[in-house]
mmCIF file of the N, C-alpha and C atoms, coordinates in Angstrom:
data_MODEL
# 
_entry.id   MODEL 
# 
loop_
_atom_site.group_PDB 
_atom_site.id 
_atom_site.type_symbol 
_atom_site.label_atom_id 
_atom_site.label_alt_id 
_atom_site.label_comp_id 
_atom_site.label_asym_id 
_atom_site.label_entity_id 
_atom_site.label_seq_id 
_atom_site.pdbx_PDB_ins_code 
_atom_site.Cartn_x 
_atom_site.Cartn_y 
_atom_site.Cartn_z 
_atom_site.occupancy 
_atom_site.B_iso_or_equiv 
_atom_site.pdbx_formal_charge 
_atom_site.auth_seq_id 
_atom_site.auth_comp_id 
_atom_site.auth_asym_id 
_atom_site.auth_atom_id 
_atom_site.pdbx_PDB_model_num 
ATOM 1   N N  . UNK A 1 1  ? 309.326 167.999 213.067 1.00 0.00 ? 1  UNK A N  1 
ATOM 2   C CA . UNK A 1 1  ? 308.930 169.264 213.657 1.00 0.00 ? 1  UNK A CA 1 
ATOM 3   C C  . UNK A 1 1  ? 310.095 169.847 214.443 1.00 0.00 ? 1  UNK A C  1 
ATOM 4   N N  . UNK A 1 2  ? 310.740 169.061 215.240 1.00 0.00 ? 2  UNK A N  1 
ATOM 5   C CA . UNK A 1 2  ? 312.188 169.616 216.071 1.00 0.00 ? 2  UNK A CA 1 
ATOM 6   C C  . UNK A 1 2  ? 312.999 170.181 214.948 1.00 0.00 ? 2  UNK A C  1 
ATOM 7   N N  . UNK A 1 3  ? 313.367 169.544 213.649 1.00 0.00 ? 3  UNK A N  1 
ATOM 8   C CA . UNK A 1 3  ? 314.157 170.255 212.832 1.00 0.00 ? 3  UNK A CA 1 
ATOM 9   C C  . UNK A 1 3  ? 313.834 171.701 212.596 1.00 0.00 ? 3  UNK A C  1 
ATOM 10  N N  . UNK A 1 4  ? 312.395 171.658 212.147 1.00 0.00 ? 4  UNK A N  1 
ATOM 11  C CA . UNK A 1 4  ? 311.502 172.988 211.827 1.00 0.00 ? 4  UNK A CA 1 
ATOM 12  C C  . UNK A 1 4  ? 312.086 173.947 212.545 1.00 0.00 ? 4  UNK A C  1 
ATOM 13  N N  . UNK A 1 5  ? 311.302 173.583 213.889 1.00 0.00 ? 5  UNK A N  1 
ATOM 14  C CA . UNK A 1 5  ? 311.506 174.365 214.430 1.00 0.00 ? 5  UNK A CA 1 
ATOM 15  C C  . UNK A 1 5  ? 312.914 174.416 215.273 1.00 0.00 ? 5  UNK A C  1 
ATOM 16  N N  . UNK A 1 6  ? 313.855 173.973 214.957 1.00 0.00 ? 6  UNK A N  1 
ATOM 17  C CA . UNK A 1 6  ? 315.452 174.574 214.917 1.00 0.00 ? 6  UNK A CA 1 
ATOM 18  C C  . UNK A 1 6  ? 315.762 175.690 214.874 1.00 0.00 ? 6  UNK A C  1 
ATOM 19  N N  . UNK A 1 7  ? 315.537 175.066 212.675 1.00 0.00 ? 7  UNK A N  1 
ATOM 20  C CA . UNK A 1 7  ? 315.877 176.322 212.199 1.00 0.00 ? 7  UNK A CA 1 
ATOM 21  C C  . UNK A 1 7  ? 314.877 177.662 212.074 1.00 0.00 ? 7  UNK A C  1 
ATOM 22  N N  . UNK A 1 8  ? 314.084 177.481 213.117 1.00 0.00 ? 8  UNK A N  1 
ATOM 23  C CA . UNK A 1 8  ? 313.309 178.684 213.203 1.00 0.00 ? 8  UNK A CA 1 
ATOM 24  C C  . UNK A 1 8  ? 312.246 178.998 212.108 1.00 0.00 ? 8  UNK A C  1 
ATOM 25  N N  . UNK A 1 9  ? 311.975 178.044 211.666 1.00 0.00 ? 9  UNK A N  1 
ATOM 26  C CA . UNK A 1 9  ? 310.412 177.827 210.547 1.00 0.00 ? 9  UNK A CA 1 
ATOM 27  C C  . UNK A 1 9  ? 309.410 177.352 211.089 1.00 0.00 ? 9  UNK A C  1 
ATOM 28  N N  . UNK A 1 10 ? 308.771 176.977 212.140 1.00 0.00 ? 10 UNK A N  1 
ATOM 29  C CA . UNK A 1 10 ? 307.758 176.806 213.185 1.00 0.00 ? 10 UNK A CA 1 
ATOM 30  C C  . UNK A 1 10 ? 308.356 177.074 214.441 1.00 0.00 ? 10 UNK A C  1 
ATOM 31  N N  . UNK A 1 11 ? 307.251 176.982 215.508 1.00 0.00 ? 11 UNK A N  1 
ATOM 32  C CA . UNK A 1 11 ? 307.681 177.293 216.639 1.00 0.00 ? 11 UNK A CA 1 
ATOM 33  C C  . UNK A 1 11 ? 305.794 176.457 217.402 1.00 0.00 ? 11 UNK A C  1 
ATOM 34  N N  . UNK A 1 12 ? 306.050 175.896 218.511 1.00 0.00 ? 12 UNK A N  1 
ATOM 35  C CA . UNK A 1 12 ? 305.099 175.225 219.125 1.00 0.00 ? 12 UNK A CA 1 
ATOM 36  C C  . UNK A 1 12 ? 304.335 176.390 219.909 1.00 0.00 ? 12 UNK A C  1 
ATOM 37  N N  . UNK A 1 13 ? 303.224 176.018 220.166 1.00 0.00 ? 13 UNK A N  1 
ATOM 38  C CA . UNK A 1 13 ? 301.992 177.218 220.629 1.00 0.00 ? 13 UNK A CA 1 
ATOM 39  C C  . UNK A 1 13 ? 301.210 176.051 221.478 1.00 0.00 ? 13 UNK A C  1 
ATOM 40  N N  . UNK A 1 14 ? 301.159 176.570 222.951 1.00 0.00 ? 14 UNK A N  1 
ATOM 41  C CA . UNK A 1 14 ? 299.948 175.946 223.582 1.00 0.00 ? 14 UNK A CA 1 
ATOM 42  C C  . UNK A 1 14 ? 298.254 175.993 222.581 1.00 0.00 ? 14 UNK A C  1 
ATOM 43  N N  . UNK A 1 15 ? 297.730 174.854 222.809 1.00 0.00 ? 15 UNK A N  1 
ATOM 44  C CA . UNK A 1 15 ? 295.867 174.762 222.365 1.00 0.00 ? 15 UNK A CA 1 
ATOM 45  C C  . UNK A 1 15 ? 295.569 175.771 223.312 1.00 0.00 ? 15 UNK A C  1 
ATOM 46  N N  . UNK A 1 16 ? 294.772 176.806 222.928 1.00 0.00 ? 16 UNK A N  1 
ATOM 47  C CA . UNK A 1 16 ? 293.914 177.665 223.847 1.00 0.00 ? 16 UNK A CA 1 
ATOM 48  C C  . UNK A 1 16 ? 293.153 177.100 224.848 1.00 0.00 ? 16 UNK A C  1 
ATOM 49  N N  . UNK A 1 17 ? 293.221 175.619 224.327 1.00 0.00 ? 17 UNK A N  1 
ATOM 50  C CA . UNK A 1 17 ? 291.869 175.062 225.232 1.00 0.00 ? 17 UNK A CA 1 
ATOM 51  C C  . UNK A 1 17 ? 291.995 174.275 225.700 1.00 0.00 ? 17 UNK A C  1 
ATOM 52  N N  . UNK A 1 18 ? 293.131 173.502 225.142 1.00 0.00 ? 18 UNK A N  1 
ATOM 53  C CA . UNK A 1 18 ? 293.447 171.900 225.932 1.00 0.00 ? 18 UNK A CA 1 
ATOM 54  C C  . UNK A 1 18 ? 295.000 172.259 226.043 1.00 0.00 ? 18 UNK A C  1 
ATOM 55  N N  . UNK A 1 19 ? 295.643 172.293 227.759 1.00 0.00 ? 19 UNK A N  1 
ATOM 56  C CA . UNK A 1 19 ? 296.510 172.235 227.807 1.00 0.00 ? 19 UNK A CA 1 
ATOM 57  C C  . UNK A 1 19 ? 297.383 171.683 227.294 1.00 0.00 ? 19 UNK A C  1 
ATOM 58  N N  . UNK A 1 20 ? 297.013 169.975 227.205 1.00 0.00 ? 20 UNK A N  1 
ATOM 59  C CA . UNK A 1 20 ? 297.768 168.879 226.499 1.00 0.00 ? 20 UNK A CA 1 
ATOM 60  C C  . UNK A 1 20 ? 298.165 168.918 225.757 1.00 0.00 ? 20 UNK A C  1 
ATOM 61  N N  . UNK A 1 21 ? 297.664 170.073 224.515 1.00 0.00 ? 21 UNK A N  1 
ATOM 62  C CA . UNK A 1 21 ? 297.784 169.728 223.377 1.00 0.00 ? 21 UNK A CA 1 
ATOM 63  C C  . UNK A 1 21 ? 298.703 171.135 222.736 1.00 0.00 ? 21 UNK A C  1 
ATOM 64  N N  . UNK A 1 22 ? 299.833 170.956 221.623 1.00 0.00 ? 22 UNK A N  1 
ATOM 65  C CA . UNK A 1 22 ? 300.503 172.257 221.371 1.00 0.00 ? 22 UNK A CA 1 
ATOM 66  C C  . UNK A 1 22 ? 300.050 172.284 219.991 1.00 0.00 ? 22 UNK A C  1 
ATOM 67  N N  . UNK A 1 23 ? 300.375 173.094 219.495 1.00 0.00 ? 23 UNK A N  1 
ATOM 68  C CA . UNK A 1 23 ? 300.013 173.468 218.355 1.00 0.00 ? 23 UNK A CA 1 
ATOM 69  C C  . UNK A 1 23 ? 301.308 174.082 217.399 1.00 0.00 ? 23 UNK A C  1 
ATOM 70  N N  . UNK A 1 24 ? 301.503 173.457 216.222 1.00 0.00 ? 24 UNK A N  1 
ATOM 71  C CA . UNK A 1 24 ? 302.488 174.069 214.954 1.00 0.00 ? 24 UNK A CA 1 
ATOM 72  C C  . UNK A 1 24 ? 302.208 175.000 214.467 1.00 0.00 ? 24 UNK A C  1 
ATOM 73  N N  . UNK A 1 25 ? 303.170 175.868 214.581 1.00 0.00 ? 25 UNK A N  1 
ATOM 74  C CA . UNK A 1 25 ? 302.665 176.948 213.681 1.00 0.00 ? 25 UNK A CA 1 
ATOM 75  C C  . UNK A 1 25 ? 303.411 177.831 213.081 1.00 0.00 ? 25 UNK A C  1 
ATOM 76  N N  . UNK A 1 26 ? 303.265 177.948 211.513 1.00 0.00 ? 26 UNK A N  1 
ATOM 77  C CA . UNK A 1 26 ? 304.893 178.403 210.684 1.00 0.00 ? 26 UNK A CA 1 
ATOM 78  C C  . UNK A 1 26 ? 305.217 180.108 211.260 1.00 0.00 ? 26 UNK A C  1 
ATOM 79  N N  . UNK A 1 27 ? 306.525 179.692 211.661 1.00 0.00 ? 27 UNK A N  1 
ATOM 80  C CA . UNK A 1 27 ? 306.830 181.784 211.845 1.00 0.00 ? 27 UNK A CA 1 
ATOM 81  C C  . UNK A 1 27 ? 307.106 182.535 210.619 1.00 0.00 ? 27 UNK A C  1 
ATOM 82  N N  . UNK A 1 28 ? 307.342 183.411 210.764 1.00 0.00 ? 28 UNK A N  1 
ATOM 83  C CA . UNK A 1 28 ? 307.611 184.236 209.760 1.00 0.00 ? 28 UNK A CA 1 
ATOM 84  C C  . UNK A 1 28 ? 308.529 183.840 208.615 1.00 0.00 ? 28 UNK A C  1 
ATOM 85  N N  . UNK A 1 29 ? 309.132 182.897 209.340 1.00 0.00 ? 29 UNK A N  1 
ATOM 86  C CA . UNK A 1 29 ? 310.481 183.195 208.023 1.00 0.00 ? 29 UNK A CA 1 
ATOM 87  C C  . UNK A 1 29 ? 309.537 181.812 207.330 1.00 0.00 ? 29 UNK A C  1 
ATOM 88  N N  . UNK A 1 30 ? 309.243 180.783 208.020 1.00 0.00 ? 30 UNK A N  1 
ATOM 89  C CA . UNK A 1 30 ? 308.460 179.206 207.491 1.00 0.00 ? 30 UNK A CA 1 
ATOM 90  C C  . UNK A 1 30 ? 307.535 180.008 206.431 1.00 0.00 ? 30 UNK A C  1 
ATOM 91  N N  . UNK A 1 31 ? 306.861 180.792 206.313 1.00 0.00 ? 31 UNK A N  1 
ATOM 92  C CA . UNK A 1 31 ? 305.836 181.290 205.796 1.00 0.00 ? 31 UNK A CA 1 
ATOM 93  C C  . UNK A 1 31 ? 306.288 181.699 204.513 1.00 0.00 ? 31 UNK A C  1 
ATOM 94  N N  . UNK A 1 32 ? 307.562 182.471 204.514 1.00 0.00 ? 32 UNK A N  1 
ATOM 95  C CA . UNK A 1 32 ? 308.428 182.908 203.071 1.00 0.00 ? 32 UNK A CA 1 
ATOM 96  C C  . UNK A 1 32 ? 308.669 182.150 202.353 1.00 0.00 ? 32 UNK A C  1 
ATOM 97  N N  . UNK A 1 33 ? 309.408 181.079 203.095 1.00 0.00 ? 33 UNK A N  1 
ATOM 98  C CA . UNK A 1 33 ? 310.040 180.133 202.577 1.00 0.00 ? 33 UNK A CA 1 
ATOM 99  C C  . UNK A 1 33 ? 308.723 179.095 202.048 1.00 0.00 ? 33 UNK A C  1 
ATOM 100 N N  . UNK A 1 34 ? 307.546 179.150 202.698 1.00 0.00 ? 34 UNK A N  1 
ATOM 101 C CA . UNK A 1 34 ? 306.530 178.169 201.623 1.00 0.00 ? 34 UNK A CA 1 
ATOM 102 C C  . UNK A 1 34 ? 306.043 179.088 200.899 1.00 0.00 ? 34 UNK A C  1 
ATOM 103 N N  . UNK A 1 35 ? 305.768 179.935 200.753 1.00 0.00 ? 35 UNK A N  1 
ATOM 104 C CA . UNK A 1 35 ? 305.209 180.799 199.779 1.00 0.00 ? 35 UNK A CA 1 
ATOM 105 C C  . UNK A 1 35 ? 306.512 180.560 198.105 1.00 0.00 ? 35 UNK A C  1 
ATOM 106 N N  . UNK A 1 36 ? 307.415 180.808 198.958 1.00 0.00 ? 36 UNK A N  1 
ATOM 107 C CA . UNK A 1 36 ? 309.188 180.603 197.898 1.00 0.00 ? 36 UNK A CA 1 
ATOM 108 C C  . UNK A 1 36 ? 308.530 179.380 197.156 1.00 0.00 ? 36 UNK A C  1 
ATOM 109 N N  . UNK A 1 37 ? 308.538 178.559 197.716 1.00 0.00 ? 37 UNK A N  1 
ATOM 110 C CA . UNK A 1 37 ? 308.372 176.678 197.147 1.00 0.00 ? 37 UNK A CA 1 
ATOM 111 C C  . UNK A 1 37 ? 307.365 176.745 196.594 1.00 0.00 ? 37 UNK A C  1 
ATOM 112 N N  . UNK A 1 38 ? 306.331 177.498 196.774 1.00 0.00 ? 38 UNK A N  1 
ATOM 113 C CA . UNK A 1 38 ? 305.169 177.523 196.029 1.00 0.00 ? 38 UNK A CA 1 
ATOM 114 C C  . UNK A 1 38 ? 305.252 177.901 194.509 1.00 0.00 ? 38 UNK A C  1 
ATOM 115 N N  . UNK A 1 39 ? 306.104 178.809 194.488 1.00 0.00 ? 39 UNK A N  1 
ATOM 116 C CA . UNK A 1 39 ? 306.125 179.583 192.993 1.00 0.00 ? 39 UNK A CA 1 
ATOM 117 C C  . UNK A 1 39 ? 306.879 178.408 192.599 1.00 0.00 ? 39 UNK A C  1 
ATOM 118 N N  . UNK A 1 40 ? 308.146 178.276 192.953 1.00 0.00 ? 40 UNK A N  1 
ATOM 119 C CA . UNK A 1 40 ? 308.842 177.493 191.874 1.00 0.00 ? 40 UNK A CA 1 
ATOM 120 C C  . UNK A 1 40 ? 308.412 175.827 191.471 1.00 0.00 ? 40 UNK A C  1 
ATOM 121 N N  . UNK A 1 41 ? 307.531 175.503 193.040 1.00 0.00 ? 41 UNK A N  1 
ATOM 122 C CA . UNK A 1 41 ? 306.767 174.205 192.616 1.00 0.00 ? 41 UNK A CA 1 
ATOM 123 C C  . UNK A 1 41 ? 305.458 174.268 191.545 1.00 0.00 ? 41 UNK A C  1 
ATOM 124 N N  . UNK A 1 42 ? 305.131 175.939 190.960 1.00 0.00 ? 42 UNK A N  1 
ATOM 125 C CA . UNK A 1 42 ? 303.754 176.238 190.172 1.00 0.00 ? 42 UNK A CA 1 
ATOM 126 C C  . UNK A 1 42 ? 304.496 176.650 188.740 1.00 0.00 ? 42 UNK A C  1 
ATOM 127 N N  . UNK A 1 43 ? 305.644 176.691 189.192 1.00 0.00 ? 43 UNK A N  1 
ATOM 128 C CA . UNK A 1 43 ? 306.206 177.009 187.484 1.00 0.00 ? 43 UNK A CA 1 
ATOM 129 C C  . UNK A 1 43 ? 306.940 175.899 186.631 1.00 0.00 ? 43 UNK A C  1 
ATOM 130 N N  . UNK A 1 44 ? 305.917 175.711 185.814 1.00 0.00 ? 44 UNK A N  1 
ATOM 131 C CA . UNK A 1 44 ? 306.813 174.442 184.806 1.00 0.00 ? 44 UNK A CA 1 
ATOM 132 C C  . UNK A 1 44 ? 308.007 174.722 184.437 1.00 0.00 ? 44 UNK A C  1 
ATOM 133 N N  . UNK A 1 45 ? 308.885 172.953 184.324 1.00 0.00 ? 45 UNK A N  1 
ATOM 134 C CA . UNK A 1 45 ? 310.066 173.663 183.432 1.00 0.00 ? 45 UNK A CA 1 
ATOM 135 C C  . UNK A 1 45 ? 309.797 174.211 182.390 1.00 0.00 ? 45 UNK A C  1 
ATOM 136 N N  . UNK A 1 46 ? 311.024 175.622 181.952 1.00 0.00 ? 46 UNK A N  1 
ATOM 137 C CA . UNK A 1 46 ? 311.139 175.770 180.653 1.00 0.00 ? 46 UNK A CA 1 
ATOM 138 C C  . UNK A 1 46 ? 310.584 174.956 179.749 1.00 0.00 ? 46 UNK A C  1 
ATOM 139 N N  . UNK A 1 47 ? 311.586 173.591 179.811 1.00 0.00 ? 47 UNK A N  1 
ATOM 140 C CA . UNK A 1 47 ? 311.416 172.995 178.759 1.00 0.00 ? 47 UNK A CA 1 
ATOM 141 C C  . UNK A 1 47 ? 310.054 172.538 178.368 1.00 0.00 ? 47 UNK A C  1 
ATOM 142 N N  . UNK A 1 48 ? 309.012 172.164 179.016 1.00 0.00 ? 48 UNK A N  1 
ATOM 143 C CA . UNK A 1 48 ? 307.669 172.316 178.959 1.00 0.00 ? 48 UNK A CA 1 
ATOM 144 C C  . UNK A 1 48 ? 307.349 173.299 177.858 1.00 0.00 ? 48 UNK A C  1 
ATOM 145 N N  . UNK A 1 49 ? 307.423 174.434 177.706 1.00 0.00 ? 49 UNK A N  1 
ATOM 146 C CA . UNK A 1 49 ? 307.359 175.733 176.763 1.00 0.00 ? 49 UNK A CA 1 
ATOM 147 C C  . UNK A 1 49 ? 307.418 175.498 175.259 1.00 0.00 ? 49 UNK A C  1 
ATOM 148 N N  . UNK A 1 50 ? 308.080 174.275 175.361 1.00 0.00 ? 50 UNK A N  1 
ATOM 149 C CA . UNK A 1 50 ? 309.179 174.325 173.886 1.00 0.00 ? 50 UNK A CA 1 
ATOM 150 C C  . UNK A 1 50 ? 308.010 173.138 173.585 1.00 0.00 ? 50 UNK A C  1 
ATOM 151 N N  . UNK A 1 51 ? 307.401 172.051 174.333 1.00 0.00 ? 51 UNK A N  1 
ATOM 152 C CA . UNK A 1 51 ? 306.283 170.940 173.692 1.00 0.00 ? 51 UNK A CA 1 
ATOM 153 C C  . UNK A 1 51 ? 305.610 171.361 172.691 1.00 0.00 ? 51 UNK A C  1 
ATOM 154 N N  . UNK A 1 52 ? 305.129 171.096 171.368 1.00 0.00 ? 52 UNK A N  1 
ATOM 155 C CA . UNK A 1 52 ? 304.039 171.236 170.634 1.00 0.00 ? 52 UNK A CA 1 
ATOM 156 C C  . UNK A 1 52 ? 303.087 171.320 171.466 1.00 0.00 ? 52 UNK A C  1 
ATOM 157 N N  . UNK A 1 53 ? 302.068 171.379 170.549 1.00 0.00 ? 53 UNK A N  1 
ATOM 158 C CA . UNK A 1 53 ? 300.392 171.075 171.036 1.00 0.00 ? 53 UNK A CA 1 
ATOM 159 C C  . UNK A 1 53 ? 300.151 169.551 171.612 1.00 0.00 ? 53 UNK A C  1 
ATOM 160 N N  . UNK A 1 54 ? 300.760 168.943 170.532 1.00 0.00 ? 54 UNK A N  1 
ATOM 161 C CA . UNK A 1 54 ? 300.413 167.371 170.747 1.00 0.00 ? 54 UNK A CA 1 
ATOM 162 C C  . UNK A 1 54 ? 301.383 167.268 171.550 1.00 0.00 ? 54 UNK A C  1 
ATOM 163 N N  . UNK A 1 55 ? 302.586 167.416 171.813 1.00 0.00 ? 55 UNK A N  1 
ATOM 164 C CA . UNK A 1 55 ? 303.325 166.337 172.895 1.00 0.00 ? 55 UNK A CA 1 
ATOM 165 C C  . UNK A 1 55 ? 302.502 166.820 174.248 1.00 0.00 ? 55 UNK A C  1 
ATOM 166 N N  . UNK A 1 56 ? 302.137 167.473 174.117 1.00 0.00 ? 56 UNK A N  1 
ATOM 167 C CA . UNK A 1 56 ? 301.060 168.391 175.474 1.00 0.00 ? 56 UNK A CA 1 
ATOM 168 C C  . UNK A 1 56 ? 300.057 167.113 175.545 1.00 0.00 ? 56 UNK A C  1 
ATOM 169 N N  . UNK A 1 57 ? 299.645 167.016 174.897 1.00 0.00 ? 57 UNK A N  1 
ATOM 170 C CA . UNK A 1 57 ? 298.658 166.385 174.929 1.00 0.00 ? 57 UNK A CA 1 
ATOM 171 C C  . UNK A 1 57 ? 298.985 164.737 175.227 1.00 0.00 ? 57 UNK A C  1 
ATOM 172 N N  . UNK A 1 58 ? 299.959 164.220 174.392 1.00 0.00 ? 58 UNK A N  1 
ATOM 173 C CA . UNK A 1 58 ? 300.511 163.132 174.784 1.00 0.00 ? 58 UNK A CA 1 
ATOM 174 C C  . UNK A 1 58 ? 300.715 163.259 176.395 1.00 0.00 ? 58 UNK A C  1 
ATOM 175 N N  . UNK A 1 59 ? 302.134 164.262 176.654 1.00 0.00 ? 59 UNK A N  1 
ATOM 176 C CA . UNK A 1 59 ? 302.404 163.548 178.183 1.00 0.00 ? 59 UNK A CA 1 
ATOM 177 C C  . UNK A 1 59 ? 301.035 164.111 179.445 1.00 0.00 ? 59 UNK A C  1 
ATOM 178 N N  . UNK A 1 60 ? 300.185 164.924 178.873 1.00 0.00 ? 60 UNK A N  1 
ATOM 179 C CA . UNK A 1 60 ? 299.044 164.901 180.064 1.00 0.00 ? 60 UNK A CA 1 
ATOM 180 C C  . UNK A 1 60 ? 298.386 163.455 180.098 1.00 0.00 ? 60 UNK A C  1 
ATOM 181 N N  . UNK A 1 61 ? 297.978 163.137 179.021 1.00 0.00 ? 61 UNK A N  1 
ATOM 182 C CA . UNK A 1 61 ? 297.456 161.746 178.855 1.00 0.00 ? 61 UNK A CA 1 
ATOM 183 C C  . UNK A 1 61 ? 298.381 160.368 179.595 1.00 0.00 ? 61 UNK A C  1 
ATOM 184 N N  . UNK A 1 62 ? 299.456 160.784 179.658 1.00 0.00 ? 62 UNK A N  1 
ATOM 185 C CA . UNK A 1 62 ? 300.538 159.865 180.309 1.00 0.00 ? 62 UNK A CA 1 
ATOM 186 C C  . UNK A 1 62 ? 300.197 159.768 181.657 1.00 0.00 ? 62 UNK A C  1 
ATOM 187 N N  . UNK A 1 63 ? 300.322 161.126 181.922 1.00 0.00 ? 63 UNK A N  1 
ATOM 188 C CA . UNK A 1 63 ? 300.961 161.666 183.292 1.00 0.00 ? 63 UNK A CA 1 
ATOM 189 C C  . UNK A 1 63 ? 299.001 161.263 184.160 1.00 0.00 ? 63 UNK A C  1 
ATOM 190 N N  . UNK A 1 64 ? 298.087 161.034 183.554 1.00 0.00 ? 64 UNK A N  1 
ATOM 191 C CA . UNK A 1 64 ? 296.600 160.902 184.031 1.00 0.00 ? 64 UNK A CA 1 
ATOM 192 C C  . UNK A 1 64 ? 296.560 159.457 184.140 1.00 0.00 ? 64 UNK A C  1 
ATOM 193 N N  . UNK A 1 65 ? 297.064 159.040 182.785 1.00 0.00 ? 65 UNK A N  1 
ATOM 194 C CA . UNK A 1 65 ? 297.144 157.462 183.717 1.00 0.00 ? 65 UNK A CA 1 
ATOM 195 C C  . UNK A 1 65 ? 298.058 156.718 184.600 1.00 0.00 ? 65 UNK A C  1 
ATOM 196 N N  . UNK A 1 66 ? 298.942 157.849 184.685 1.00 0.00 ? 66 UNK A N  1 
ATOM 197 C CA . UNK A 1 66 ? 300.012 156.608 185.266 1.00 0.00 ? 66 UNK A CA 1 
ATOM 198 C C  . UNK A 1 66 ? 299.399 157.616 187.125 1.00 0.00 ? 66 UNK A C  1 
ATOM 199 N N  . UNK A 1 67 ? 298.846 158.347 187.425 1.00 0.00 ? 67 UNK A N  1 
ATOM 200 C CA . UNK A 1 67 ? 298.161 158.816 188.419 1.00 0.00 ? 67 UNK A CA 1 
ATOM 201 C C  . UNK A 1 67 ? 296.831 158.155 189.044 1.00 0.00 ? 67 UNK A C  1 
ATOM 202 N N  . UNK A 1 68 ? 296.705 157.606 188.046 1.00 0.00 ? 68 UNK A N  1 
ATOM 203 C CA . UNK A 1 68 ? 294.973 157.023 187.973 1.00 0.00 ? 68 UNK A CA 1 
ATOM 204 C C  . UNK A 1 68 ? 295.398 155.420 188.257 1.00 0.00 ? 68 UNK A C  1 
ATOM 205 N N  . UNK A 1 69 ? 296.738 154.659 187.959 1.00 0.00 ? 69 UNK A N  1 
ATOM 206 C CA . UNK A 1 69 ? 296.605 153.447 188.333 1.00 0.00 ? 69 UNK A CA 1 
ATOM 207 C C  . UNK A 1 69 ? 296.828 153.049 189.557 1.00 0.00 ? 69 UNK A C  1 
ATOM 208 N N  . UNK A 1 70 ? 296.439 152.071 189.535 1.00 0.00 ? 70 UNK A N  1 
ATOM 209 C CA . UNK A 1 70 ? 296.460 151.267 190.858 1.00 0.00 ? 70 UNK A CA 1 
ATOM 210 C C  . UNK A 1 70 ? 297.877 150.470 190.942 1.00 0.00 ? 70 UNK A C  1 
ATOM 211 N N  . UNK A 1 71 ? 299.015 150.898 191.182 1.00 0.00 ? 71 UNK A N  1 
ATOM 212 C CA . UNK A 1 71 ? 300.228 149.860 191.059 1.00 0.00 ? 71 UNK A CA 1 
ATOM 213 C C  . UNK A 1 71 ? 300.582 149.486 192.632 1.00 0.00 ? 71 UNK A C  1 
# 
C-alpha cells in the first residue's frame, strides 16, 4: 500500500466511524490504470484467434483440469 500510494494510485482515508481504522482508496489515476489492466487482462492473445475449433476445445479442457486439481 506505501508503494501505491507513492506513486499516487491510492491514497489513505480516515473510517467515518472508527477513528482507528483508515481506509484504501484508488485515486484517480489508480482507477485508469485498473480499468487499463482490465482490457488487456480481458483480451486474449492474438494467437488464440488463429486455434481451430478443436484446439479450443482441447486447451479449455486442459486449462479446467489443471484448475480443478488439487496439487
Amino acid at each position: 500500500i506505501d508503494d501505491l500510494e507513492h506513486v499516487g494510485l491510492v491514497e489513505r482515508r480516515p473510517h467515518p466511524t472508527d477513528r482507528r481504522v483508515k481506509l484504501v482508496v484508488a485515486t484517480a489515476a489508480g482507477l485508469t490504470l485498473a480499468t487499463q489492466a482490465e482490457e488487456v487482462l480481458s483480451r486474449p492473445p492474438a494467437r488464440l484467434g488463429r486455434l481451430s475449433a478443436e484446439e479450443l476445445e482441447t486447451l479449455t479442457a486442459i486449462l479446467r483440469s489443471v484448475a480443478t486439481s488439487d496439487v
